[in-house]
Residue, then its C-alpha position, 0 to 999 in steps of 0.5 A: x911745299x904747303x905753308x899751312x899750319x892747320x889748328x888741330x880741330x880740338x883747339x876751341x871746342x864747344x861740346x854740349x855735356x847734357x841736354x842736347x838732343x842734335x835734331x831738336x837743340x835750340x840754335x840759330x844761325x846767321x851770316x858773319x858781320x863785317x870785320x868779326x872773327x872767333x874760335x869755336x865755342x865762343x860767346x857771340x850775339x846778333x849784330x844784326x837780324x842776319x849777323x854774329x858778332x864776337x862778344x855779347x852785350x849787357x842786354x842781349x841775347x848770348x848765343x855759344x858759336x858751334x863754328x869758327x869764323x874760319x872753320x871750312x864749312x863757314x869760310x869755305x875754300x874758293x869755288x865751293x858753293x858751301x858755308x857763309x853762315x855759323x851755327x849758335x847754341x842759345x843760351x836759354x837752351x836746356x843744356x850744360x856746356x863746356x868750352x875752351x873760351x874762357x879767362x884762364x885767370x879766374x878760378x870758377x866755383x859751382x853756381x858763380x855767376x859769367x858774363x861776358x868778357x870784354x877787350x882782348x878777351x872779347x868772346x869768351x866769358x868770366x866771373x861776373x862782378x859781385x853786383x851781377x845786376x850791372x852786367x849780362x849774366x850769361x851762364x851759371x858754372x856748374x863743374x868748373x874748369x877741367x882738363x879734357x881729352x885732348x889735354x886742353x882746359x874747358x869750363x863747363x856751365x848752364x847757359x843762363x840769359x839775365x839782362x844786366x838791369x842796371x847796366x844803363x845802355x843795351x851794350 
């Protein structure tokens, strides 16, 4: 008898609303640095030329993942010749997006401002502060929170790149 509990594909999601072309979309992919893990849909930046990191600092580049850390096709089961790379939607891409990512605690309005979130919320974003400019602005809500066909609470947003000028160090 198995003892696996296999979270439903539909749990963390990122799907792009509008502006997504599949062939020609903005992406970059790269390797898992060591010891970091997400969900799909979270925000992720460079670690490293050839690595992701969970969350996003305030001077650099936000990249949405399109895999999970431990999605089959990143991970991998023992013996497949598939995976070690994830795939990111860049935030200066053309598109609207919505995720399953986000701090459930704020309410979201049209053209508020995100950021990255930090600690236990590490990878997902929130409201940023009134004075933006201390802080990575990392999207724009445009819709705000809905419920989506499975049931579950996605933020839709523009993703945005605007360094936080004022934020003193690079993270």
């Amino acid at each position: 008898m198995g003892n696996l509990v296999p979270a439903q594909n539909y749990d963390h999601l990122l799907v792009a609303v509008s502006g997504y072309n599949g062939m020609h979309d903005l992406q970059f992919k790269a390797g898992i640095a060591s010891g970091q893990a997400w969900f799909r849909g979270s925000l992720v930046s460079l670690a490293t030329v050839s690595t992701f990191k969970a969350g996003c600092g305030n001077k650099e580049m936000p990249l949405w993942a399109i895999n999970a850390t431990a999605d089959f096709d990143v991970a991998s089961d023992v013996g497949n010749t598939a995976g070690g790379a994830v795939a990111a939607l860049v935030a200066t891409g053309g598109y609207e997006l919505k995720t399953t990512e986000f701090v459930r605690t704020n309410s979201y309005a049209a053209n508020d401002f995100l950021t990255a979130a930090l600690g236990v919320d590490l990878g997902k974003v929130t409201l940023a502060p009134t004075d933006w400019t201390t802080r990575l602005v990392c999207g724009v809500v445009s819709a705000g929170v809905e419920t989506d066909t499975y049931n579950q609470q996605v933020l839709r947003f523009w993703p945005v790149f605007l360094p936080g000028v004022n934020a003193g160090s690079s993270n």
